[in-house]
C-alpha positions as CSV (number, residue, x, y, z in Angstrom):
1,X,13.0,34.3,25.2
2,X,10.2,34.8,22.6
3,X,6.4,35.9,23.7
4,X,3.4,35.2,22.8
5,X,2.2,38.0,24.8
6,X,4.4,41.0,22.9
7,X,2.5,43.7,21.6
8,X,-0.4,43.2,18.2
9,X,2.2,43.0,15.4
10,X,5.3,41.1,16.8
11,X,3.0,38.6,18.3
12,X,0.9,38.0,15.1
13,X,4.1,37.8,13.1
14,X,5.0,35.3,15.9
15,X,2.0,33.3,15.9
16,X,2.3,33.4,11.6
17,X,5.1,32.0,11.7
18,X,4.8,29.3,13.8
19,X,1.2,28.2,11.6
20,X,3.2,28.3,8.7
21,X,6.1,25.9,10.2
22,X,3.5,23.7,11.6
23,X,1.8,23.7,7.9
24,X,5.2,22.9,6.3
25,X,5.9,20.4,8.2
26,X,2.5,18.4,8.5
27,X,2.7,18.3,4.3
28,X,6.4,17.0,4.4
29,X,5.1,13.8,7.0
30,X,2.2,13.5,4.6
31,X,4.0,13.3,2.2
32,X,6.8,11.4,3.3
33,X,4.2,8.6,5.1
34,X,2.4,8.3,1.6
35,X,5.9,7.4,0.3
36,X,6.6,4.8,2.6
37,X,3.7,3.4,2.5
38,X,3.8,3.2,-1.3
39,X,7.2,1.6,-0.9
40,X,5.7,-0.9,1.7
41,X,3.0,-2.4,-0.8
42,X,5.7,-2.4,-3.8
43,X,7.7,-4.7,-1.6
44,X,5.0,-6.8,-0.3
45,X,3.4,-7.4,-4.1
46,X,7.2,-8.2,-5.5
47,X,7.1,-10.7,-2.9
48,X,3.8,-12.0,-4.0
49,X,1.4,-10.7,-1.6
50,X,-1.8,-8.3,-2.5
51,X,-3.7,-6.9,0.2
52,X,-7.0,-7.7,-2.0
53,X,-6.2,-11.3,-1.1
54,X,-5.8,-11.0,2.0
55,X,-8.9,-12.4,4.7
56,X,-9.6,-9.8,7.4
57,X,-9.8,-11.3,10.8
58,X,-13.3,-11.0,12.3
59,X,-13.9,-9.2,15.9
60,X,-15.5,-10.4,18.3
């Protein structure tokens, strides 16, 4: 089972790691929810809509 709590250098290499997984994949849902939503308003103004057109509903 891996550590957190081995000694200085296999737990900073640990620790590395792990940021630089975390870093990979935060960019690759960035990315990927960019995409879609990119997709979602190419759809939408082939179908006619534009969200500049669109009212916003008022709260209360």
């Amino acid at each position: 089972m891996r550590s957190w709590w081995l000694n200085g250098r296999a737990s900073a290499k640990l620790i590395e790691h792990a940021a630089t997984t975390n870093q990979h994949w935060q960019q690759r849902i960035a990315a990927a929810r960019k995409n879609h939503t990119k997709q979602t308003r190419k759809k939408l103004r082939k179908m006619g809509i534009y969200f500049k057109d669109l009212i916003r509903c008022r709260w209360p």
